[in-house]
Every structure is written in C-alpha cells, then in structure tokens.
N, C-alpha and C positions, 0 to 999 in steps of 0.2 A: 317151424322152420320153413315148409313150403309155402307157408302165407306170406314170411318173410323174403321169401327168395323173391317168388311175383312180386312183391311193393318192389323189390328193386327193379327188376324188370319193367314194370312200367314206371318207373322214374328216368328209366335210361330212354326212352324215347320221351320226353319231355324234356330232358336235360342232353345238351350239348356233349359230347365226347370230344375230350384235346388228346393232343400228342405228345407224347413224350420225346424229351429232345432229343437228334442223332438217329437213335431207334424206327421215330414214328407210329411206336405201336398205340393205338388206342386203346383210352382209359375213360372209364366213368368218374368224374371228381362231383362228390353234393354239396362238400363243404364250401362255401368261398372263403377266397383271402380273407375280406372284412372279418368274418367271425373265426376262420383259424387262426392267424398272426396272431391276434389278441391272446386268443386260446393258449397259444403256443408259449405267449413271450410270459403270461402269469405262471404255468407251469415250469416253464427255464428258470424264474427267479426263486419261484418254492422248491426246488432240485438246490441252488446254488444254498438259499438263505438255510436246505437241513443238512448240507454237505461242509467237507472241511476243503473249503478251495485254497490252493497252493497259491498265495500272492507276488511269490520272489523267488529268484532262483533261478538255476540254467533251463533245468526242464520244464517251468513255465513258460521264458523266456521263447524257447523255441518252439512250444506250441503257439504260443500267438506268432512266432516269426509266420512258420508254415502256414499258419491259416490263414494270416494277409497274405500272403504269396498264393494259398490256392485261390481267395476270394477273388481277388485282380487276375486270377485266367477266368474264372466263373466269370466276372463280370464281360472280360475281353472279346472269350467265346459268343455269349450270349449276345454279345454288340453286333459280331461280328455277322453271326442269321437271323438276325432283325426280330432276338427273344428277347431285347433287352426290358420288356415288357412284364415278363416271367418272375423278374425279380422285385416290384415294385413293392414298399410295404418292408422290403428286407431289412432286419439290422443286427448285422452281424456282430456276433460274440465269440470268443474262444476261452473257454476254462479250462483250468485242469483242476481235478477234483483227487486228494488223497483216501485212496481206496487198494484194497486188496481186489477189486473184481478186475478183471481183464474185460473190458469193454471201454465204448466212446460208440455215441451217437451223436445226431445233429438233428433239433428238431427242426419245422417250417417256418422259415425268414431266417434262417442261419445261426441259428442257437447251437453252438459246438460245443459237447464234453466230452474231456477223455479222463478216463481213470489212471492211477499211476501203475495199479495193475498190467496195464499192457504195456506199458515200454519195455518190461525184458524182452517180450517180442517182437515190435517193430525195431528195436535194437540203434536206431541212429535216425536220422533228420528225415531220408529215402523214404525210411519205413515207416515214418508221421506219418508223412504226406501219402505214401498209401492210403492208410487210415484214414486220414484227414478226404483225401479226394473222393476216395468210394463215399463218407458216409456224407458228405456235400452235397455228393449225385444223389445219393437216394433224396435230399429236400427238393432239389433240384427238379426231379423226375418227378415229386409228391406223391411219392411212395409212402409214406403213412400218412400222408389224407387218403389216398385208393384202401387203403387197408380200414381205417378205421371209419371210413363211411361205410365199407360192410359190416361191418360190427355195429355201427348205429343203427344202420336199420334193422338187422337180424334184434338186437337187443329194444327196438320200437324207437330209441329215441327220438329218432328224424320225423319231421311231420311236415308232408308233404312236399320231401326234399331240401327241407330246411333244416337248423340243429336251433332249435330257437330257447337260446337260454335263458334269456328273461323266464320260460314258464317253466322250468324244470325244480323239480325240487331239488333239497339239499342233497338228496342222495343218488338223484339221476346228474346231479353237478359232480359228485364225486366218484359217479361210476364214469362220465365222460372224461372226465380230468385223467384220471386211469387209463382210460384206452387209449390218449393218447399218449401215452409215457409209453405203454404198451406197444404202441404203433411204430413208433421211432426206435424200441430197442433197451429203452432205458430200464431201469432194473427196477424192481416195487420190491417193498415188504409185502408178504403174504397177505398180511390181514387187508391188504390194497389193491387184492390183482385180481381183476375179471377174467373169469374163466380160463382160458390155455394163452399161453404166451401167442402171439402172432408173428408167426415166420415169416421174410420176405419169401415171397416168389420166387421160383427159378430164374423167371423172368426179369422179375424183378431186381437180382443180383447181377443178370448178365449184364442190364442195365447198368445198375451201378459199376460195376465192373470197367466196361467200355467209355463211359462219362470219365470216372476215374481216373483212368490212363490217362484220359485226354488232359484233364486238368493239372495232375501230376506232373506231365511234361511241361507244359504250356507254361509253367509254374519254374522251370528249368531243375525238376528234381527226374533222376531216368527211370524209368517206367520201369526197364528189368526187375528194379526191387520189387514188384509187386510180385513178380513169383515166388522170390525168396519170402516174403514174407507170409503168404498164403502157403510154401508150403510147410514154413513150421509151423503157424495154426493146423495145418493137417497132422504135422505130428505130434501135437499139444492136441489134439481131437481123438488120438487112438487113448489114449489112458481114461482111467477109473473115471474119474471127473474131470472131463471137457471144460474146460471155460467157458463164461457166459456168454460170452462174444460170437460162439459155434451154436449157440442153442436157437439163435435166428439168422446166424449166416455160415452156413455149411462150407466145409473148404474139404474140397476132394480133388479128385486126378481128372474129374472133367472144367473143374471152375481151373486148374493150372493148366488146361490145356486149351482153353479157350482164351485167356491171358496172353497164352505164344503166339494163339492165332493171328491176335491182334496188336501184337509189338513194331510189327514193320510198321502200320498208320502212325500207332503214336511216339515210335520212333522220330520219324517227321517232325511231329509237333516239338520233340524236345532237341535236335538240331537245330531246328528253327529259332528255339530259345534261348541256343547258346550262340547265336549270329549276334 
C-alpha cells in the first residue's frame, strides 16, 4: 500500500491538477476523457442491456423530462464560466431502470440511472431533480474518475499514469470495469465487486451538493426540496437496513444543514428561472 501510495505521489507532480467547478478545490485526475467516456459509455450499455429498463410511462417520462431540464442548466452553467470545455465528449442519457434498490447514479459524459426504488423517496418531479442534479454534479465534478484513479493505482493497474487497456488482461479488464460501476455508485453482484464499495468524500458530497442546488434551480425546480428529500433519506438511514443509496452517500444533520446554508445562492438561481 505504501509503494502504492508514493506511485501516486509522484504521478501528481507530473500530471497537471484541475479544478473542480464552483468549489475550486483541487483534484488529481490520471484518467483522460479519451479513455474514460469510452469506458464509461461500454459499461452504461452493459448495466442497460442486463437491467429491465422501463420504456413507457409517466415515471419514465419524467425522468427524461428532468434530466433534459438539468442537462440544459449543466450545459448553461458551464457556458456561462467559460467550462464549456468540461463537457466535451458528453452524451447524455437518462434511464430508468425497474429495480427494488433505492439508488441512481450517473456515470462520466452523463450516463444517468435511476432505479424505481427511489421514487417513494424523492416523492414528486422537485425530488428527481434533487437526485438528478446531485448525482450530475458528481460527473460533472469527476468524482469517480478522482475515486477510481486511486483504486488504479493502489490495485497497479495504471502504468505510468496511464490506464492502458489494450494491455490488460481479461481479468484486470473486469476488475477495471468494476471499479468503475463502483466509483459512480452503481450496485454490482458480489461475485463482481472489488474490494470495499467506495464512498464519496465529504468533500466530495459537499460538492455535489452545492453543484446540485445550482442546477436544480437553474432547471426551475426549487431547491427547498433538497432538504426535504435528504432528510427522509436520513430517516430511511436510521432503520435495520439503510438503502443502498446511503452506503455511499451519507445524509445527516450536517449534509441538512449545509443545504440551508446555501439556499439563499441558489435561491437566486431559481427566481431567476422563474423570470
């Protein structure tokens, strides 16, 4: 693990650190576009082509509403502080996937699943788009490229800050394939899952969090919902068995009170949206 830790460490001074939007905080990313997006978009169609996707109906219907409606603030946003850059390569999706698990992720270049498990909790369109905008912001942010480039390297795969899959064998192709399911959130059968699930960050949710909001308004859905909906995930987190959705995104009395902090900004935005 210490030999591993140093390879990262001297990769992070050879390799450039970006910014995360809004935030600013600094992040090490090894992967590039070129070789995630691809990564990405084979893994979203192998999820769709073993999943039972919902084709018709209201509750389809309004996942794809919302997510063209958050995509065009992502997009607006980003125009808007000259990141429209960030998005290049993007091609967005939204499914909805018929499932008992309460979860939805979005992997890199805007690959969106929600299961139909979570709608008893986000409860109406507000509370997509919660879900919808946070888990936008984490691609956004590339929050599971940060994540699962440390798990390449700690696991060797990266060689010399590369992920270079031409050379990998069958089985370093389906331990990488994993960690990115892993990275995004998405849920694996056991006999598929490298080592410990991977949590976002603190950080990394505040991120999402504050991205979120923004997009959510901008989108003209009102941001208050995000409390509401976070904090019955908090009361869906006290019981026997948690949703899956809590096992990589914690909702407590600090993620709800950082949410109030920041309702007057993205207040704004979503007045703005109603002009």
């Amino acid at each position: 693990m210490k030999k591993a830790i140093m390879a990262m460490l001297m990769l992070g001074l050879v390799i450039a650190c970006q910014k995360v939007p809004l935030t600013g905080r600094k992040q090490l990313i090894l992967i590039p576009n070129e070789q995630m997006l691809p990564l990405s978009f084979t893994n979203y169609k192998g999820v769709l082509d073993s999943s039972k996707v919902v084709n018709s109906g209201g509750q389809e219907d309004m996942i794809k509403r919302v997510g063209v409606r958050i995509q065009k603030a992502v997009e607006s946003y980003m125009a808007a502080n000259n990141l429209s850059d960030r998005l290049k390569g993007f091609q967005w999706e939204f499914h909805l996937i018929e499932s008992p698990q309460v979860n939805a992720w979005c992997m890199p270049g805007g690959k969106v699943a929600f299961y139909t498990g979570i709608l008893p909790y986000t409860q109406n369109e507000a509370g997509v788009a919660t879900v919808m905008g946070h888990e936008v912001s984490h691609a956004i942010a590339e929050h599971g490229n940060e994540r699962m480039s440390e798990e390449l390297v700690a696991s060797g795969l990266l060689q010399g800050g590369q992920l270079l899959l031409g050379s990998l064998s069958q089985n370093q192709r389906s331990q990488t394939n994993a960690l990115l399911l892993q990275a995004v959130g998405a849920g694996l059968p056991v006999a598929y899952q490298v080592g410990r699930a991977l949590p976002h960050s603190r950080s990394q949710e505040s991120e999402a969090d504050k991205l979120g909001l923004i997009f959510m308004a901008m989108a003209g859905y009102n941001p208050q919902e995000a409390v509401n909906f976070w904090s019955r995930m908090a009361k869906a987190g006290s019981g026997q068995k948690p949703p899956e959705f809590l096992s990589t995104h914690p909702s407590d009395e600090r993620r709800i009170r950082d949410l109030q902090s920041q309702m007057s900004d993205a207040m704004k935005y979503y007045q703005k949206s109603k002009r």
